[in-house]
C-alpha positions as CSV (number, residue, x, y, z in Angstrom):
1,X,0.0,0.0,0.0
2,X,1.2,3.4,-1.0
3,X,0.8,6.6,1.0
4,X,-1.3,9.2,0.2
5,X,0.5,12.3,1.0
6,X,0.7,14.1,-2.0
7,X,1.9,17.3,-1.1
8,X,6.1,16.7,-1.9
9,X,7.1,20.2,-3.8
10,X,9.2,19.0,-6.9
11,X,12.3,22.0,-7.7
12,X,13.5,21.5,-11.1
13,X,17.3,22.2,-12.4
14,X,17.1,22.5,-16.5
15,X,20.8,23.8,-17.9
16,X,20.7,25.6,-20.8
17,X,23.0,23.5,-22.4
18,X,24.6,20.4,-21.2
19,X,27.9,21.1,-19.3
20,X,27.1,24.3,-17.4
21,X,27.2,22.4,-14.1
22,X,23.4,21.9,-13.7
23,X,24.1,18.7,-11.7
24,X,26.5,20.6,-9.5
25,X,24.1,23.0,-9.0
26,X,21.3,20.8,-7.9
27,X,23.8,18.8,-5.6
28,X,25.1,22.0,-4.0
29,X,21.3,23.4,-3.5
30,X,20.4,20.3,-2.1
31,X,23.1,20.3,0.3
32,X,22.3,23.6,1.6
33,X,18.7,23.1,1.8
34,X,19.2,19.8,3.7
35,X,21.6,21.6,5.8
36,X,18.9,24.6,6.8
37,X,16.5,21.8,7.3
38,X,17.2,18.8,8.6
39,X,13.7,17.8,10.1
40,X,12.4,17.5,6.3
41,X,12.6,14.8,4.0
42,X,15.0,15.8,0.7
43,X,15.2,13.3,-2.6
44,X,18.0,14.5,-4.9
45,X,17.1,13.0,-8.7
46,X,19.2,12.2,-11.4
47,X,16.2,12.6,-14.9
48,X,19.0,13.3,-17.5
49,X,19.2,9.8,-19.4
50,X,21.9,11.1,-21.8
51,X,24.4,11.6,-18.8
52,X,23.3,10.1,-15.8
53,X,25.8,11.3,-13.4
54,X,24.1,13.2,-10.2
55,X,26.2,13.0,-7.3
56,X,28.2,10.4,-9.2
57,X,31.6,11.0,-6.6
58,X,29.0,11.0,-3.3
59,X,27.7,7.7,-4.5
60,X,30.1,5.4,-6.3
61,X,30.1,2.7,-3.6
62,X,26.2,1.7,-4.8
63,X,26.5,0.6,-8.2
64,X,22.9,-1.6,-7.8
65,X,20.3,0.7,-6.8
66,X,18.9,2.9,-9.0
67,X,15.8,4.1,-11.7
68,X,16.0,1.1,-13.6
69,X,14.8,-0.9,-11.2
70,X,12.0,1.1,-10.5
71,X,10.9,1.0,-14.2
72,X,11.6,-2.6,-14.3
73,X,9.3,-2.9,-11.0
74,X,6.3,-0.5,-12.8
75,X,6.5,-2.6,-15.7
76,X,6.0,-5.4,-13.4
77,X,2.5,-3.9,-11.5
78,X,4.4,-4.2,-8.1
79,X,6.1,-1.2,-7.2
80,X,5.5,0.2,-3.7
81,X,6.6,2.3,-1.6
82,X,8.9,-0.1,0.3
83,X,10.5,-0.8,-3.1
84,X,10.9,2.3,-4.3
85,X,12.3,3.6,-0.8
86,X,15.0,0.6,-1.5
87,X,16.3,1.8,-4.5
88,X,17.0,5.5,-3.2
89,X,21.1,5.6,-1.8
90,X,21.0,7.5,1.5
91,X,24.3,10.0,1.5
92,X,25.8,10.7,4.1
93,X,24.5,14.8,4.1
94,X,21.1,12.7,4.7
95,X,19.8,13.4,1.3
96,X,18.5,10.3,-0.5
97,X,19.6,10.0,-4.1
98,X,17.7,8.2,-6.8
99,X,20.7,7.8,-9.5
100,X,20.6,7.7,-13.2
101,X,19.9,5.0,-15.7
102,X,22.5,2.6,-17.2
103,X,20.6,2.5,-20.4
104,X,21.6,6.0,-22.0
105,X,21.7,4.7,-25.6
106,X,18.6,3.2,-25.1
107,X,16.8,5.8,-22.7
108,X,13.7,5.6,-24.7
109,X,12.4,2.6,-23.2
110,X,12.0,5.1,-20.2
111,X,8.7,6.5,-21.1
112,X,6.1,9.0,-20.1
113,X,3.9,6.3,-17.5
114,X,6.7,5.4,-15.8
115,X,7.5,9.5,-15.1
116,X,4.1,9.5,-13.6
117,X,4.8,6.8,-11.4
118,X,7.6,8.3,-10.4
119,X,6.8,11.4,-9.9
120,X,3.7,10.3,-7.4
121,X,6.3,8.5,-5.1
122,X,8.9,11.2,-5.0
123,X,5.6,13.5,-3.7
124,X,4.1,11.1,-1.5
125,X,7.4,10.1,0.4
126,X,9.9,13.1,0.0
127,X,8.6,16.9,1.5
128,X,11.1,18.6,-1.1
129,X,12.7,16.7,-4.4
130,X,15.4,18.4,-6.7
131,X,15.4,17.1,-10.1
132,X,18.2,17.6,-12.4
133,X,17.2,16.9,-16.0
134,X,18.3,17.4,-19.6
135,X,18.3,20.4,-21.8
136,X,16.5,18.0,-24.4
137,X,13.5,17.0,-24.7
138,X,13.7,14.1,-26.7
139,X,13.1,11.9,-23.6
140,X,10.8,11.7,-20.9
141,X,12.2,12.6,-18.0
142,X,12.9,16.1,-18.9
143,X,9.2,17.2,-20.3
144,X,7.5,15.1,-17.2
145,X,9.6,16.8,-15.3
146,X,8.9,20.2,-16.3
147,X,5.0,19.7,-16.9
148,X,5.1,18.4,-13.2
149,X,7.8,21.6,-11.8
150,X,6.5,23.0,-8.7
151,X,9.4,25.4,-9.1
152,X,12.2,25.7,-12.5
153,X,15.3,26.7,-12.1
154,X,17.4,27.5,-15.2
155,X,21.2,27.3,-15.3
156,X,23.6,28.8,-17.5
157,X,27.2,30.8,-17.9
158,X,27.7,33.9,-19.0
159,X,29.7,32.6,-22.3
160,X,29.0,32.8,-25.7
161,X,27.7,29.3,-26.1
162,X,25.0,29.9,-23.5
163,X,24.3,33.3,-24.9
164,X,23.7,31.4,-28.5
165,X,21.3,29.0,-27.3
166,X,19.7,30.5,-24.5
167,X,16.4,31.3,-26.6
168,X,15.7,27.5,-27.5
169,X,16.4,26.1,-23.9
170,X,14.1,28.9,-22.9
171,X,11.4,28.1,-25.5
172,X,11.2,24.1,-24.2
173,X,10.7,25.0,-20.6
174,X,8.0,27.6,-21.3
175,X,6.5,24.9,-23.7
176,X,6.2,22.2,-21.1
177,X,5.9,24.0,-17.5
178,X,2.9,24.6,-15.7
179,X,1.5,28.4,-16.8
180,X,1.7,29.4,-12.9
181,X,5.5,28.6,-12.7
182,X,8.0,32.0,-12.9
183,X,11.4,30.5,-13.9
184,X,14.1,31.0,-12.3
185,X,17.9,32.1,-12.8
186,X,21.0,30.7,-11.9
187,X,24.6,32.0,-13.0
188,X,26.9,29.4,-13.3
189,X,30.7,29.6,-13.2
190,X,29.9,33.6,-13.6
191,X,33.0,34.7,-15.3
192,X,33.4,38.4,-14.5
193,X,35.8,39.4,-17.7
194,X,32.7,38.4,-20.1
195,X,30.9,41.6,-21.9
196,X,27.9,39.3,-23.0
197,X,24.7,40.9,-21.8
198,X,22.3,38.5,-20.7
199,X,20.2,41.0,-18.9
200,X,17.9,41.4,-22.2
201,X,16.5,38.5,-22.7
202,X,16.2,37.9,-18.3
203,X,14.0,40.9,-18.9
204,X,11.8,39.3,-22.2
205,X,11.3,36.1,-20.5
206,X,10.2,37.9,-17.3
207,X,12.9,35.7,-15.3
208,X,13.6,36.2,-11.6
209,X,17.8,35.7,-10.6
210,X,18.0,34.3,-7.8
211,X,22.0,33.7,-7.4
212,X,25.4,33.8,-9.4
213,X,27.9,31.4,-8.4
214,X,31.4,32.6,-9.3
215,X,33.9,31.4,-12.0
216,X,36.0,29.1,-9.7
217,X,38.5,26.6,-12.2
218,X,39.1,24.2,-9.6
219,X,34.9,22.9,-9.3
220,X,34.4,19.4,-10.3
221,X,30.8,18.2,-10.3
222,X,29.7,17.0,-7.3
223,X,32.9,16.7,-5.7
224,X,34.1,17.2,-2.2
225,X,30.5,19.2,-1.2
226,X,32.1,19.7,2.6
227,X,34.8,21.3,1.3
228,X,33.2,23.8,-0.8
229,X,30.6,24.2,2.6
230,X,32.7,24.9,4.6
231,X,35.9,27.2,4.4
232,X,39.6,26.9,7.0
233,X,37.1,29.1,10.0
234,X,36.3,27.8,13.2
235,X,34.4,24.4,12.3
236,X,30.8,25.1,14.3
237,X,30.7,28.5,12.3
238,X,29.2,27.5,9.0
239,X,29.9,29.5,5.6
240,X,28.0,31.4,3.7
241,X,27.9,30.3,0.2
242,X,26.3,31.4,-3.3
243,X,24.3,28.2,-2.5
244,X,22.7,29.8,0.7
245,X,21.6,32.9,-1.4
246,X,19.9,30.5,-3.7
247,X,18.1,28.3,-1.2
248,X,16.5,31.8,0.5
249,X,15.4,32.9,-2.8
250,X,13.5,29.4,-3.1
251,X,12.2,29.9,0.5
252,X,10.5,26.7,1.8
C-alpha cells in the first residue's frame, strides 16, 4: 500500500545546455537546503538519461540501486513504496539520491507512464525533491519533469555558447511548465571578464535571478560538497555560500 500524501514540492534544475554544471548545481542546493532543514525529508534526482551522473563522486560505492529498477518494477505492477524507498542511496549529508539510468543509448524505453509513477512516489514520500534533467526534450524525464515543476530553475554561464542558445532552452521549458511557474535564474561559473549581456533576454522572459555562483576553475561536479561548505574558519561556524543565497530565494 502506497501513501497518500501528496503534497512533496518538486524543484527542477534544467541547464541551458549540457555542461554548465546543472548537476552541480542541484547537488550543491540540495546540500544547503538539507543543511537549513534537517527535520524534512530531501530526494535528490538524477532525470538526464543522456548523462546520468548526479552525485556520481558521493555515491560510487552503490552501483545496484537505481531508476532502472523502478521502471523494471512499474512494468512489473508491483512497485511500492517499500520498493521504491530501496532503490534511493541514502548520502551521508542525509539526502536520499535516486541515481541515473545505465541505459543512456537506449533511454527511450524510459517513457512517459513510468515519469508518472515516479513522480507520485517522490511527492508522496519526500517533502522537497530536486530534479536535475536534460536540456532535451527528446526523452521523458525532462518534459515530465517540467509539466510536473512545482518550481524551474534554469542554469547557465555567461559565455557565448549559453548566450547562442539560451532562446531554444528557454522556448522548451516555457513549452512544457505549468502556466503558474515563474522561472528562475542561476549563474553558473559567472565569469566576471565576459561583456555578454544577458540581462535582455532575463528581462523578455520575465525571469527572476535568484543567485550567481562565481567562475572558480578548480569545481568538479559533485565533488568534495564539505569542502566547498565549509571554508579553514572555526568548524561550528558555517559559511556562507552562493548556495545559501539561492536556497533563500527558493524559501520553503
Amino acid at each position: 500500500m502506497n501513501s497518500e500524501n501528496t503534497n512533496g514540492k518538486l524543484t527542477v534544475i534544467y541547464p541551458v545546455t549540457q555542461g554548465v554544471g546543472g548537476k552541480y548545481v542541484a547537488t550543491n542546493i540540495a546540500h544547503v537546503y538539507k543543511e537549513r532543514f534537517p527535520e524534512k525529508k530531501v530526494a535528490l534526482v538524477d532525470f538526464d538519461f543522456k548523462a546520468p551522473y548526479l552525485a556520481g563522486y558521493l555515491t560510487d560505492n552503490d552501483k545496484v540501486h537505481g531508476i532502472d529498477n523502478l521502471i523494471e518494477k512499474i512494468d512489473g505492477g508491483f512497485l511500492d513504496d517499500e520498493l521504491f524507498k530501496e532503490n534511493m542511496v541514502v548520502m551521508e549529508n542525509g539526502i536520499e539520491l535516486l541515481k541515473g539510468t545505465k541505459l543512456r543509448n537506449n533511454h527511450y524505453f524510459i517513457e512517459q507512464k513510468h515519469m508518472v509513477e515516479i513522480v507520485k512516489f517522490l511527492r508522496n514520500m519526500y517533502d522537497v525533491v530536486f530534479i536535475s534533467v536534460s536540456t532535451q526534450a527528446d526523452n521523458a524525464g525532462t518534459t515530465s519533469a517540467l509539466f510536473e515543476a512545482d518550481e524551474l530553475i534554469v542554469v547557465s554561464r555567461n559565455d557565448f555558447t549559453c548566450y547562442s542558445i539560451v532562446d531554444s532552452a528557454l522556448e522548451i521549458a516555457n513549452h512544457y511548465k505549468k502556466d503558474e511557474v515563474v522561472l528562475k535564474w542561476v549563474y553558473n561559473q559567472y565569469f566576471e571578464g565576459s561583456n555578454l549581456d544577458f540581462n535582455g533576454l532575463i528581462g523578455e522572459n520575465s525571469l527572476e535571478v535568484i543567485g550567481v555562483v562565481p567562475f572558480d576553475k578548480g569545481t568538479i561536479d559533485n565533488r568534495d560538497l564539505k569542502g566547498k561548505a565549509f571554508g579553514n574558519i572555526i568548524k561550528r561556524k558555517r559559511q556562507e555560500t552562493p548556495f545559501d543565497e539561492i536556497v533563500t530565494n527558493l524559501g520553503e
